[in-house]
C-alpha positions, 0 to 999 in steps of 0.5 A: 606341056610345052611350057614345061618342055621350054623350062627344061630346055631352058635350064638345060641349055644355061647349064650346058652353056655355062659349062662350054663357055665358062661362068665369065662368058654371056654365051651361055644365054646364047645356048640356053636360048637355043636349047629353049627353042629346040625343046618344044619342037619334037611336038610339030608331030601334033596341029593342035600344038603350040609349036605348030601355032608358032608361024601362023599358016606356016607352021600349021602346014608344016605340022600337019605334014610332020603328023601325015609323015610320022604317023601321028604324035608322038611317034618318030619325032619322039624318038632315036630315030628322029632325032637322029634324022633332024640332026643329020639333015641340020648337019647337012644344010644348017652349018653356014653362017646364014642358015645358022642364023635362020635357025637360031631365029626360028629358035629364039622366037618359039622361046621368046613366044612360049615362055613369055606369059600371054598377059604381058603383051609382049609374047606378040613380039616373037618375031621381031625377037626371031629376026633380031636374034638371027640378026646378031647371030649371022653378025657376031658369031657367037659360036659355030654352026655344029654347035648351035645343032648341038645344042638343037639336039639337047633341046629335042633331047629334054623334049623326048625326055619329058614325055619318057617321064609322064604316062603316056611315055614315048616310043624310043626305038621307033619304028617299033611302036612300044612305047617306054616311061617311068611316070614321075610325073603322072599324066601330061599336064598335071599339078607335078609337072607345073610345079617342076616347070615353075621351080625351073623357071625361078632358078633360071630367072634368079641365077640370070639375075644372079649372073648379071649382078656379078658380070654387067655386060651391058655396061662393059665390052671386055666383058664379051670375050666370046663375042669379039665382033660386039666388044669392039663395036661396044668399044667404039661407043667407049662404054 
């Protein structure tokens, strides 16, 4: 389902962006980005996971510590509680400018890696994509720290939100182990859930494509309005 969970985060993220920082600014790609990367991470509960494959070792430590600690999948990662837990801790020590920027890179190379197809190749780049996106992000600010965790927190929100609406369900009120659900889209993985998947990602990709048709960024600093820092980098090349 982790293709799914980033379509959702994905869609969620560029709306919830374009609504914080207006439909002339390029920051909602920023946020969508983020929310993307956020989406498939509640699943670190599970080794076997794409999420927990992400960093090779690394990350394959790191779940299967999560799975020891929460008690197996989808349990505390899928909940209130967890999600209140992560959000607090981020809060914590994941506000400055450099530990934002790690966390955006973290962020930005598990989309980069889950929503690129396999066949291009280019998946391999994740993490030149995780270091460049956390790169820009520490140079040009493009919003604060509480945000970008906010947005990490929509993201875990979709993630929860999904699984509420398959079979197996989630449970919610964690440490109770009930879980709650309403089946729209029967078991995970099924031919409903991979049509809604691909009909998110066509209305991202055409509405992006949509967007920059209407705001070339690429080829205009004053377009950047909410990235001041690389207008006026872009300013001093006279593009």
């Amino acid at each position: 389902m982790g293709k799914a969970h980033a379509a959702t985060g994905l869609a969620i993220g560029a709306g919830v962006g374009l609504a914080v920082f207006g439909v002339h600014s390029p920051t909602w790609m920023i946020a969508s980005v983020a929310t993307c990367g956020a989406s498939i991470l509640p699943d670190i509960d599970e080794p076997g996971s794409s999420v927990a494959h992400e960093f090779g070792f690394i990350s394959h430590g790191v779940s299967w510590i999560v799975n020891k600690v929460s008690g197996g999948h989808r349990k505390l990662t899928h909940s209130l509680l967890g999600l209140g837990i992560i959000t607090l801790v981020l809060v914590l020590v994941a506000t400055g400018p450099l530990a934002s920027a790690v966390v955006f890179g973290i962020l930005a190379a598990g989309a980069w890696r889950i929503v690129v197809p396999w066949f291009t190749g280019l998946r391999r780049l994740y993490l030149f994509v995780g270091i460049g996106g956390g790169y820009a992000f520490y140079h040009f600010h493009p919003f604060s720290g509480f945000l970008l965790i906010a947005f990490l927190a929509l993201g875990w929100l979709t993630h929860m939100t999904g699984d509420f609406l398959t079979s197996g369900g989630i449970p919610l009120l964690y440490p109770n182990r009930s879980r709650q659900s309403l089946p729209v889209f029967g078991t995970t993985g099924g031919k409903p859930e991979k049509v809604f998947a691909l009909v998110l990602y066509v209305l991202v990709i055409g509405g992006a494509g949509l967007w920059f048709s209407r705001h070339p960024v690429i080829f205009s600093a004053h377009s950047l309005p909410a990235v001041p820092s690389l207008s006026r980098a872009l300013g001093k090349l006279h593009l």
